[in-house]
C-alpha positions as a Markdown table, in Angstrom:
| # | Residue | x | y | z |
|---|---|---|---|---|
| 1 | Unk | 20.1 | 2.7 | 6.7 |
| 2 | Unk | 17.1 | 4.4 | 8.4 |
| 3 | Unk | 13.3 | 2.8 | 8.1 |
| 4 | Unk | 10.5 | 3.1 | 10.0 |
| 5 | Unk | 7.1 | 0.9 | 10.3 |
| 6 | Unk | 3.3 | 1.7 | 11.3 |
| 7 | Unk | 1.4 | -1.5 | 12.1 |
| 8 | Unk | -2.5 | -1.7 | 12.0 |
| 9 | Unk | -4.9 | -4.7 | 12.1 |
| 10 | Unk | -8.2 | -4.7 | 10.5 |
| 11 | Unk | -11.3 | -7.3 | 10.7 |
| 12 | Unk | -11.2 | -6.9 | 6.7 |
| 13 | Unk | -9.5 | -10.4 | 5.3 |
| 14 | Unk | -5.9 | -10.9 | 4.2 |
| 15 | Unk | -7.1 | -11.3 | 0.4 |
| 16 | Unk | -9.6 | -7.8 | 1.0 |
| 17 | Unk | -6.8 | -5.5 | 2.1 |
| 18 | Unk | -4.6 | -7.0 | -0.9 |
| 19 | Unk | -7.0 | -6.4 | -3.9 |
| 20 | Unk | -6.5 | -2.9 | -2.3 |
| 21 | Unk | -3.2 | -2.8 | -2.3 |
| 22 | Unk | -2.9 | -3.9 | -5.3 |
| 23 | Unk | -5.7 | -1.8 | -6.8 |
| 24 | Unk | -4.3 | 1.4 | -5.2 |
| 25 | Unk | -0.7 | 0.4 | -6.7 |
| 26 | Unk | -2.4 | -0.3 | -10.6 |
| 27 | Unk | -4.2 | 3.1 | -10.3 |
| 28 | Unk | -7.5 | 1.4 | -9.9 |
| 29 | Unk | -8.0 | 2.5 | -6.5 |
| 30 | Unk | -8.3 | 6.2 | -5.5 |
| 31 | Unk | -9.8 | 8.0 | -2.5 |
| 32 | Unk | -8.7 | 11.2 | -0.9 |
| 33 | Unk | -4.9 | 12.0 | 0.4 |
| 34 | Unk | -4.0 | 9.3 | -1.2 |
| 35 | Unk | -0.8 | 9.2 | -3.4 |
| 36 | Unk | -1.8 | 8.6 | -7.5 |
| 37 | Unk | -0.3 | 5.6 | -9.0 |
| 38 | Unk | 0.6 | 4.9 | -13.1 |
| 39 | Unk | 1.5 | 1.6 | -13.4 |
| 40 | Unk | 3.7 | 1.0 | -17.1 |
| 41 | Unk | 3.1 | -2.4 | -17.8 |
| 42 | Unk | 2.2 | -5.7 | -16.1 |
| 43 | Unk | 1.5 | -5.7 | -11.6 |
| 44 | Unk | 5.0 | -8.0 | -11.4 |
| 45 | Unk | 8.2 | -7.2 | -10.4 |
| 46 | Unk | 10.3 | -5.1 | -12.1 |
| 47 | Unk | 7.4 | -3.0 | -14.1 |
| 48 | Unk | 7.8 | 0.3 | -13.1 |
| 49 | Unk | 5.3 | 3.1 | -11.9 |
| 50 | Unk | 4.6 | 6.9 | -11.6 |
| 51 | Unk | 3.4 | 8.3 | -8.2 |
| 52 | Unk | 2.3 | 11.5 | -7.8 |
| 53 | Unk | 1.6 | 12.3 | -3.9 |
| 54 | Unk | -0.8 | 14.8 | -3.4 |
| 55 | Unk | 0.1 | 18.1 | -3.5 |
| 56 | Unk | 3.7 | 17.3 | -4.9 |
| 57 | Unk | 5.6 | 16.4 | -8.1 |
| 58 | Unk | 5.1 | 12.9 | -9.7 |
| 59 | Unk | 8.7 | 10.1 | -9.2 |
| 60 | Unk | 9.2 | 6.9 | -10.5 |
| 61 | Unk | 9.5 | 4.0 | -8.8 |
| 62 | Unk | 9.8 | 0.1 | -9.6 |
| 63 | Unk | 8.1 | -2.9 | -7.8 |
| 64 | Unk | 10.6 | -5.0 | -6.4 |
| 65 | Unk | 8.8 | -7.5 | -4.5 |
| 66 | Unk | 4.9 | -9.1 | -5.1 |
| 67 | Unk | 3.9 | -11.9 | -3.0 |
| 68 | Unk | 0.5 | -12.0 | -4.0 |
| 69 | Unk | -1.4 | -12.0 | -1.1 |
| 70 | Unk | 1.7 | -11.0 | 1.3 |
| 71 | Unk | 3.9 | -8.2 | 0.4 |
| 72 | Unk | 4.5 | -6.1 | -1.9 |
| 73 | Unk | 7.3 | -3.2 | -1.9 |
| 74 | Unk | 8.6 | -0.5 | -4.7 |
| 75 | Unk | 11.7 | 1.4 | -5.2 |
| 76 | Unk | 12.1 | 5.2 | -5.4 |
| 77 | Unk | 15.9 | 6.1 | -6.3 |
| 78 | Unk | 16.8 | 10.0 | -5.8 |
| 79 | Unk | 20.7 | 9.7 | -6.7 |
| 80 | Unk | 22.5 | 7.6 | -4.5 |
| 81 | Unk | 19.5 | 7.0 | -1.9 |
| 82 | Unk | 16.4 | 4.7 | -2.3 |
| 83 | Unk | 13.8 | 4.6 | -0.8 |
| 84 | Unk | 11.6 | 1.2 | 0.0 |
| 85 | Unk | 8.0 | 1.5 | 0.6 |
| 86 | Unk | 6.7 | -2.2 | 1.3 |
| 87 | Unk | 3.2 | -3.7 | 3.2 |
| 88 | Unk | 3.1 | -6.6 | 4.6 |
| 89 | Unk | -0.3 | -8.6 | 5.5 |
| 90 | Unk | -0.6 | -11.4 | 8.1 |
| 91 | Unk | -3.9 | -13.3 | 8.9 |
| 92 | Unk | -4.8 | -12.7 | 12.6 |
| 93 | Unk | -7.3 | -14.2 | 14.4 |
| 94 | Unk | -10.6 | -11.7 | 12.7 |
| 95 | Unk | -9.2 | -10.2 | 10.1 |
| 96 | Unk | -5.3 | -9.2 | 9.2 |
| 97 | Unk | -2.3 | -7.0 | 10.2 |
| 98 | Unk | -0.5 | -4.4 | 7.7 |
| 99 | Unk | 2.8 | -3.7 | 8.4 |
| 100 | Unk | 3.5 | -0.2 | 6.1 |
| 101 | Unk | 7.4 | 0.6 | 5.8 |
| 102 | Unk | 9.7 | 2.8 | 4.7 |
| 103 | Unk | 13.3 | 1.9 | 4.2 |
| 104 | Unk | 16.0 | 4.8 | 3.3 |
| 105 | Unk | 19.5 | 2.9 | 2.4 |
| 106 | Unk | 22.2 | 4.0 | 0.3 |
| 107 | Unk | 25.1 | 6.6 | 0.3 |
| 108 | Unk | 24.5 | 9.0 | 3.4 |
| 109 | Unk | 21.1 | 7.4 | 4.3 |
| 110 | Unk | 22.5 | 8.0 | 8.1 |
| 111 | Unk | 22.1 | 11.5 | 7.9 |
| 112 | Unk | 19.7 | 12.0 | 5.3 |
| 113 | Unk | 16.8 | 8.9 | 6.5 |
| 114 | Unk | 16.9 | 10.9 | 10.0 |
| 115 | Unk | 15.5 | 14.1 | 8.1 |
| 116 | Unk | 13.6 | 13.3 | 5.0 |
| 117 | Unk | 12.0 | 9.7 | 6.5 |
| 118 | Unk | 9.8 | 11.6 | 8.8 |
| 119 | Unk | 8.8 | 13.9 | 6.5 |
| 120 | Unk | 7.6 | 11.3 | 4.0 |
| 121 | Unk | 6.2 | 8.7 | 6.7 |
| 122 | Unk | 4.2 | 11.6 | 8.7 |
| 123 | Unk | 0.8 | 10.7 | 6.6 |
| 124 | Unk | 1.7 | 6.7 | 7.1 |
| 125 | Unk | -0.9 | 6.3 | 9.8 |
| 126 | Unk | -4.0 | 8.3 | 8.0 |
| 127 | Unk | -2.6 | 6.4 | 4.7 |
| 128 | Unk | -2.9 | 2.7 | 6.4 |
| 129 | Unk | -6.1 | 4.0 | 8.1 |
| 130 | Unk | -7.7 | 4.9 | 4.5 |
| 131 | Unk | -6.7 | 2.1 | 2.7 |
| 132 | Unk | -8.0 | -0.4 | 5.5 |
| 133 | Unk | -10.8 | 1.4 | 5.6 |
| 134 | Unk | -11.4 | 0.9 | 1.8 |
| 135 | Unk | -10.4 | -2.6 | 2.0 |
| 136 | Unk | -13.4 | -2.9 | 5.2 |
| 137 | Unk | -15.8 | -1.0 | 2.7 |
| 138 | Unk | -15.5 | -2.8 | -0.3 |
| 139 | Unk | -15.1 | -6.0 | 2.2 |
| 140 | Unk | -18.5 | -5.3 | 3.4 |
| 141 | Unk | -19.8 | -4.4 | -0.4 |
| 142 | Unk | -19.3 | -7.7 | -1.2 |
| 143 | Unk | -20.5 | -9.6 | 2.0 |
| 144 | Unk | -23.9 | -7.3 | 1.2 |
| 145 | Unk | -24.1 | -8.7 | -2.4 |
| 146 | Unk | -23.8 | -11.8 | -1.4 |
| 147 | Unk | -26.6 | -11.7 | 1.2 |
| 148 | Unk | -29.1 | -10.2 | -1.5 |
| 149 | Unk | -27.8 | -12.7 | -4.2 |
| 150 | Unk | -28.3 | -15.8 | -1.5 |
| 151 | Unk | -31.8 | -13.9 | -0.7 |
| 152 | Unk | -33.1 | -13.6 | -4.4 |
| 153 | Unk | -31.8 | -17.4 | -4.9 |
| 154 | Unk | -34.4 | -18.4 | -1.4 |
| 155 | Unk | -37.1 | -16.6 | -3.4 |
């Protein structure tokens, strides 16, 4: 088995850098480098999705864990090797912290996770940067809508 992690916080809540999570793993959610996700059926365990990084040929994959909220992870199967991608979200003290992994198990994963994981996790930190920095956008969307609703309700 071979896996590596990037960790990053954000002041954006636990429940802001899900629905982004989530919304970048229905295909709801786009923004540039990011990888393109088709999901085929329900956001729940077990429905299975197309994901197209950029720049490279579409795979399927199948969620395999959704903790609303807390985790969520998919499964890419090339032969004998899978590969789990999974983020984890814990509140912190302003905001949250997102553990991104990638997990390469299976027959030969010794010798293959040490050459093809750093290939695919090279973009991990300018992925988690993006996405938190979507979640902190659309975080701060909402906090502004709010102010101008609670302002036209003063009136």
């Amino acid at each position: 088995m071979w896996t590596t992690e990037e960790v990053a916080e954000t002041t954006a809540s636990r429940s802001a850098v899900w629905e982004a999570v989530r919304d970048l793993h229905t295909g709801d959610l786009t923004y540039p480098g990011a990888d393109r996700f088709e999901l085929h059926g329900p956001f729940e365990v077990g429905t299975e999705l197309t994901v197209t990084p950029e720049g490279q040929e579409p795979i399927r994959s199948r969620i395999v864990e959704l903790s609303a909220g807390r985790a969520y992870a998919d499964l890419t199967e090339f032969g004998e090797v899978q590969l789990t991608f999974r983020y984890d979200l814990d509140d912190r003290e302003e905001g949250t912290v997102v553990r991104y992994s990638l997990t390469i198990d299976g027959a030969d994963s010794d010798t293959v996770g040490p050459e093809l994981g750093p290939q695919i996790s090279a973009d991990f930190p300018a992925s988690l940067a993006a996405l938190l920095a979507e979640a902190e956008r659309r975080a701060a969307a909402a906090a502004a809508e709010a102010d101008a609703a609670e302002g036209t309700l003063d009136a």
